[in-house]
TORVEX-709563 format. One record per residue: residue number from 1; residue in three letters; x, y, z of N, C-alpha, C in turn. Coordinates in nm, 3 decimals, padded with zeros to 5 digits. Example, Ala and Ser with C-alpha at 12.3 -4.5 7.8 and 13.67 -1.06 7.14 Angstrom:
BEGIN
1  ALA  01.319  -00.569  00.780  01.230  -00.450  00.780  01.320  -00.330  00.780;
2  SER  01.285  -00.225  00.708  01.367  -00.106  00.714  01.290  00.003  00.787;
***
This chain:
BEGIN
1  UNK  00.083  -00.118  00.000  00.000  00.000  00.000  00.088  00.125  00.000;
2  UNK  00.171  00.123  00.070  00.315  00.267  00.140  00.356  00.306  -00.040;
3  UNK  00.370  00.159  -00.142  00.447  00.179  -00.237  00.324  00.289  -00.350;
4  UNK  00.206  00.219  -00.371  00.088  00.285  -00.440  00.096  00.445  -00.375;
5  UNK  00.114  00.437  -00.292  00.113  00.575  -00.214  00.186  00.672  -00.259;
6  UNK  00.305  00.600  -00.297  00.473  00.674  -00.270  00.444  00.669  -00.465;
7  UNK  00.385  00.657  -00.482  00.374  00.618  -00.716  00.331  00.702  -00.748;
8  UNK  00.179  00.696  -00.641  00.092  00.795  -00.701  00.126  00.912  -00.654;
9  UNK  00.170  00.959  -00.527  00.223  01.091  -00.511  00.327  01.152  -00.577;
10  UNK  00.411  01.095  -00.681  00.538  01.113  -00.784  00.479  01.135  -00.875;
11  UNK  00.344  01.109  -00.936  00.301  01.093  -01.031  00.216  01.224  -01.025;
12  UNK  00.183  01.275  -00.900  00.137  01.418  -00.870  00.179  01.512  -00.908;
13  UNK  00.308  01.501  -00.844  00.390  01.571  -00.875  00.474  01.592  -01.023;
14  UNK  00.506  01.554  -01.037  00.511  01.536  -01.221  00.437  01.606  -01.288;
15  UNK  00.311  01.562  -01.261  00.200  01.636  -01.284  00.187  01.789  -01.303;
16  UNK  00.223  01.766  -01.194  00.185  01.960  -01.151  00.336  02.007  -01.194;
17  UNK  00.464  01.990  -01.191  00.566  02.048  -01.278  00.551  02.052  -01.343;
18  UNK  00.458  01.950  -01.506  00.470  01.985  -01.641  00.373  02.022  -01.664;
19  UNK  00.275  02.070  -01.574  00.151  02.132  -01.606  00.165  02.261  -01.651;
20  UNK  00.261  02.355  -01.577  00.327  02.457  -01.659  00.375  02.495  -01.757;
21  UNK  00.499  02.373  -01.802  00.517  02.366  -01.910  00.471  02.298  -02.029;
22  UNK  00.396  02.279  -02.009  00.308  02.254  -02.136  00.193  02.389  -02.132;
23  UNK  00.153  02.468  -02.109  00.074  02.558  -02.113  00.054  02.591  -02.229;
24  UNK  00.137  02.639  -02.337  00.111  02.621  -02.469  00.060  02.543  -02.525;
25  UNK  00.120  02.413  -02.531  00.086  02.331  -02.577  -00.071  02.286  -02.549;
26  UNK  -00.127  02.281  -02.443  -00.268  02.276  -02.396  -00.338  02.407  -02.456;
27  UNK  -00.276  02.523  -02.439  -00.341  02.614  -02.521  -00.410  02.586  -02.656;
28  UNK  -00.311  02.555  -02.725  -00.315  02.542  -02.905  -00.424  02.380  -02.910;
29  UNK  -00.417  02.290  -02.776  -00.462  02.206  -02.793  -00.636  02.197  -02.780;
30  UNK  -00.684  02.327  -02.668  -00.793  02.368  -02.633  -00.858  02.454  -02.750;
31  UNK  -00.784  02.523  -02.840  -00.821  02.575  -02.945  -00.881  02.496  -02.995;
32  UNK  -00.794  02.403  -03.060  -00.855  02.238  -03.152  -00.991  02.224  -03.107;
33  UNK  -00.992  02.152  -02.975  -01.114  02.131  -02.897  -01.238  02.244  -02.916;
34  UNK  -01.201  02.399  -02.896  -01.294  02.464  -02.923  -01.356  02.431  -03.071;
35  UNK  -01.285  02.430  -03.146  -01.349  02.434  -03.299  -01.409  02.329  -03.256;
36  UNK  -01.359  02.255  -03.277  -01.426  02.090  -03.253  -01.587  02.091  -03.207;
37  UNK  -01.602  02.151  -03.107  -01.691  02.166  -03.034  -01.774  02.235  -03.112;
38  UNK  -01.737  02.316  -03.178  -01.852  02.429  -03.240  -01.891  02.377  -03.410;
39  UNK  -01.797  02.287  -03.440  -01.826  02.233  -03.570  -01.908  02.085  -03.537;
40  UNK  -01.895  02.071  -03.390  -01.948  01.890  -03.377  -02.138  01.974  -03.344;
41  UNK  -02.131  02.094  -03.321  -02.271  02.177  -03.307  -02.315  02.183  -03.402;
42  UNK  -02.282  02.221  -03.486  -02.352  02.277  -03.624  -02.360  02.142  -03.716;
43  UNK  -02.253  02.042  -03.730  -02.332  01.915  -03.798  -02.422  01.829  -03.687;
44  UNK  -02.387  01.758  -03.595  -02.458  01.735  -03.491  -02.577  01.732  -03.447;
45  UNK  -02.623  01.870  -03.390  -02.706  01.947  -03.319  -02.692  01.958  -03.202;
46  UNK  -02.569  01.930  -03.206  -02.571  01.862  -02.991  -02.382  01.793  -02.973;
47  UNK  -02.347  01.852  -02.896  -02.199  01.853  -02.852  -02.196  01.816  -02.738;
48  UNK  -02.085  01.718  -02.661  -02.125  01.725  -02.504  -01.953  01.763  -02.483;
49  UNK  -02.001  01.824  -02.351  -01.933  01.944  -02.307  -01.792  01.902  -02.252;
50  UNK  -01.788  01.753  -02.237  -01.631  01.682  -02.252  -01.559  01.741  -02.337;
51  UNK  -01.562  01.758  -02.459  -01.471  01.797  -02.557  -01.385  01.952  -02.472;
52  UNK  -01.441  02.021  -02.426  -01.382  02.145  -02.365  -01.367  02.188  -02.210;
53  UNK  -01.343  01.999  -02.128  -01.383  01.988  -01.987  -01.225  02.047  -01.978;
54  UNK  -01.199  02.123  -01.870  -01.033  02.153  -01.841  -00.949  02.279  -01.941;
55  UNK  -00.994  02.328  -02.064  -00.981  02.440  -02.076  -01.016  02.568  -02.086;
56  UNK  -00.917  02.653  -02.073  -00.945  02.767  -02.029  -01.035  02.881  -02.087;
57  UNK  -01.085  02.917  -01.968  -01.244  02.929  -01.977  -01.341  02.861  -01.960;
58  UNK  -01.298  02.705  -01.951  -01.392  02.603  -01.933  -01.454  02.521  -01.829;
59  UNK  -01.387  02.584  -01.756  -01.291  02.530  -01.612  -01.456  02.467  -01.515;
60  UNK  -01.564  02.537  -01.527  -01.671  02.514  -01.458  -01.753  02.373  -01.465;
61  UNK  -01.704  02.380  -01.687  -01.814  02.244  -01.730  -01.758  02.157  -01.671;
62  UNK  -01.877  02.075  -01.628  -01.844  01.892  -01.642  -01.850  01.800  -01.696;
63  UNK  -01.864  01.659  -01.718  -01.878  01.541  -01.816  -01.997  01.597  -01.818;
64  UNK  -02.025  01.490  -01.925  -02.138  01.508  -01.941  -02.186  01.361  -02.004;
65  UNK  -02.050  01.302  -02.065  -02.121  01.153  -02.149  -02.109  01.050  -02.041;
66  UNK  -02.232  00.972  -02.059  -02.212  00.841  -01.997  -02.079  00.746  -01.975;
67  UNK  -02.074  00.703  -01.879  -01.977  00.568  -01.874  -01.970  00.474  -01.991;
68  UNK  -02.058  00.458  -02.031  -02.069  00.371  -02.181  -02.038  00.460  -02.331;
69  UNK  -02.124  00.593  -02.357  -02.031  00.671  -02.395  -01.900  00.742  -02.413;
70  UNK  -01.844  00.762  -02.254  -01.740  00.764  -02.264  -01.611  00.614  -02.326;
71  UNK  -01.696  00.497  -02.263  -01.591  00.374  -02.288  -01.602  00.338  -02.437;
72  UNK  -01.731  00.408  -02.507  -01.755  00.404  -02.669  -01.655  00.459  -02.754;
73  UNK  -01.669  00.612  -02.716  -01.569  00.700  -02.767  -01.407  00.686  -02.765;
74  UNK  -01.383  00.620  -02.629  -01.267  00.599  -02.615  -01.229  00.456  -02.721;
75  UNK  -01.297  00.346  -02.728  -01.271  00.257  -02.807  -01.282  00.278  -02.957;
76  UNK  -01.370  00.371  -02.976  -01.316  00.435  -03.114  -01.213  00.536  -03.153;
77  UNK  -01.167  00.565  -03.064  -01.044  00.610  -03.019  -00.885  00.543  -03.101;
78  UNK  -00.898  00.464  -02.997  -00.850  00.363  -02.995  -00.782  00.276  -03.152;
79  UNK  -00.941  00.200  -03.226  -00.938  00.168  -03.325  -00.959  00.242  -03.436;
80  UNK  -00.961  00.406  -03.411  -00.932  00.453  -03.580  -00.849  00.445  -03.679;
81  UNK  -00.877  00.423  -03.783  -00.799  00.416  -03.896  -00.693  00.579  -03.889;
82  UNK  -00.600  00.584  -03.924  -00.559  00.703  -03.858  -00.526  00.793  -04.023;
83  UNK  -00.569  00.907  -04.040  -00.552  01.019  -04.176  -00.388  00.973  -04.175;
84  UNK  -00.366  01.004  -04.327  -00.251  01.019  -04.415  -00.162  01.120  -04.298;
85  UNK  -00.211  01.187  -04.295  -00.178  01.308  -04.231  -00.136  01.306  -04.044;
86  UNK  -00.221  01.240  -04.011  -00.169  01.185  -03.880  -00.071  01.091  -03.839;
87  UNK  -00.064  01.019  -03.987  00.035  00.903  -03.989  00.187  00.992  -04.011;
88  UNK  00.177  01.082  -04.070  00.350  01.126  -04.131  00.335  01.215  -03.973;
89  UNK  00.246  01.275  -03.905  00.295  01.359  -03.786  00.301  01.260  -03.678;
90  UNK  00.354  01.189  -03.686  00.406  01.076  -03.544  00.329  01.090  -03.453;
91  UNK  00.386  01.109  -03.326  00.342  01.038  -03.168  00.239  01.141  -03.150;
92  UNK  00.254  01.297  -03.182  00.172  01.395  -03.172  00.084  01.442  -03.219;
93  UNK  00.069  01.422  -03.339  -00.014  01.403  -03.415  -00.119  01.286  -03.378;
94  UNK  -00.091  01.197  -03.385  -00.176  01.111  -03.326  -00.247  01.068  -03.166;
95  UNK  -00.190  01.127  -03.089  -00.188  01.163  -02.947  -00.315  01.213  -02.967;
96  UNK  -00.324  01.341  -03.040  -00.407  01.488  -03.009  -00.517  01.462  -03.120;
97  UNK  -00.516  01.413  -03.243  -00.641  01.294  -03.297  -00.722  01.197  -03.230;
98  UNK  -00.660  01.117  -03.152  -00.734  01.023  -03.061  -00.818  01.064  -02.983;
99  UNK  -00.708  01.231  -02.894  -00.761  01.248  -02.762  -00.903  01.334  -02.805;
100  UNK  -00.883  01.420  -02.912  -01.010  01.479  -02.981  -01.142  01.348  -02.986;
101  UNK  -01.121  01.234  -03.047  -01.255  01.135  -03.032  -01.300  01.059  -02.921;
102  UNK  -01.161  01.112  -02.856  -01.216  01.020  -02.673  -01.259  01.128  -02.599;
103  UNK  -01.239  01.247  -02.650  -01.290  01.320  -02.562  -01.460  01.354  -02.611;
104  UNK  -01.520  01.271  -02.718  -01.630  01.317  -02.760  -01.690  01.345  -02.908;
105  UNK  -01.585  01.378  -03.012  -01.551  01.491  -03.125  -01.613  01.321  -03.179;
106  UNK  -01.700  01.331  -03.269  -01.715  01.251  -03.372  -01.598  01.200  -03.497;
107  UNK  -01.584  01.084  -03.524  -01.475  01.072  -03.616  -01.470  01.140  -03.782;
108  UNK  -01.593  01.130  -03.790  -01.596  01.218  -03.926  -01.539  01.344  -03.912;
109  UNK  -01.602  01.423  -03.765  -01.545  01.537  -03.749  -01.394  01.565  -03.727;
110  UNK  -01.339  01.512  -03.650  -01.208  01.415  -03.607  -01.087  01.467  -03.758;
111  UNK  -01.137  01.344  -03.822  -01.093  01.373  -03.994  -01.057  01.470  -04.027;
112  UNK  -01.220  01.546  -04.025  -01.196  01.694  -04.128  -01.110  01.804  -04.047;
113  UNK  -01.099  01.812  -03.897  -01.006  01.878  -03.803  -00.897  01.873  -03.823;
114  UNK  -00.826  01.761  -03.900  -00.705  01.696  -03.904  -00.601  01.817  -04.033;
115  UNK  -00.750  01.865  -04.117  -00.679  01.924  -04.235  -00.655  02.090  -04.198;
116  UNK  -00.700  02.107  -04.072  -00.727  02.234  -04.051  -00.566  02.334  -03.980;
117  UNK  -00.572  02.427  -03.985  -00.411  02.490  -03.900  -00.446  02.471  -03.757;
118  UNK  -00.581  02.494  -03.717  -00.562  02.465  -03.551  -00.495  02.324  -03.531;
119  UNK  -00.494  02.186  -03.648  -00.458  02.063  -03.557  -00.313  02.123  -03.633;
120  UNK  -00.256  02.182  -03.664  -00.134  02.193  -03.695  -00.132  02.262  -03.606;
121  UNK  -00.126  02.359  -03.566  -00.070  02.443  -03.446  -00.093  02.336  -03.300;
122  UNK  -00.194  02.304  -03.296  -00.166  02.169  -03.144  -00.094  02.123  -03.199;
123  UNK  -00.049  02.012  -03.304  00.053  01.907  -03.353  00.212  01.970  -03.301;
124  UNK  00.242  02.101  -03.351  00.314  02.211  -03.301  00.383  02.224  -03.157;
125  UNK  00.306  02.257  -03.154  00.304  02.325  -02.974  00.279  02.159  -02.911;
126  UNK  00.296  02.105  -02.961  00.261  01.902  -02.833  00.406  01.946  -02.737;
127  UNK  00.363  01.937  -02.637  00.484  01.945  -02.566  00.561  02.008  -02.538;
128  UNK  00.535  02.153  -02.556  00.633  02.271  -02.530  00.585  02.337  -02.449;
***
């Protein structure tokens, strides 16, 4: 138990050091998410408010998809076929594709995000 203790408190911490530095990078990444959100509205009719849980400005919403929704999304996640385009941008590119359909973003929508400068500017900024 002492050891789970002593993991997860390192893992806190970690946490909260690169939470700073990545600030950009979450920036450019919350952008993505915004569009996302406002383009998964207008084809859609209906967005859930995961896609923009944790950024700024956002800070209030909560989940909103089911446990089964969420474990949906995430498994399509998971098994997407991944764009031309996500494939030549490596670990980051594909990171910030996934995390867009687990967080909610429909895959069609997903796709067409992929061609846009906001997923180039997150692809960008991953990690800085």
């Amino acid at each position: 138990m002492f050891r789970s203790l002593l993991f997860g408190s390192v893992a806190i911490v970690a946490a909260t050091s690169n939470a700073s530095a990545n600030s950009k990078s979450d920036a450019m990444e919350c952008r993505l998410f915004e569009l996302a959100y406002k383009v998964t509205q207008v084809q859609k009719d209906a967005a859930f408010s995961d896609i923009l849980v944790d950024c700024p400005g956002y800070e209030s919403w909560e989940f909103e998809m089911s446990t089964r929704e969420n474990s949906n999304a995430y498994l399509t996640a998971k098994d997407a076929a991944l764009p031309a385009k996500v494939q030549a941008g490596g670990a980051p590119a594909r990171v910030i594709f996934q995390r867009m359909i687990a967080r909610g973003v429909p895959l069609d929508v997903a796709k067409a995000l992929v061609e846009t400068r906001a997923f180039d500017k997150a692809v960008a900024s991953y990690g800085r």
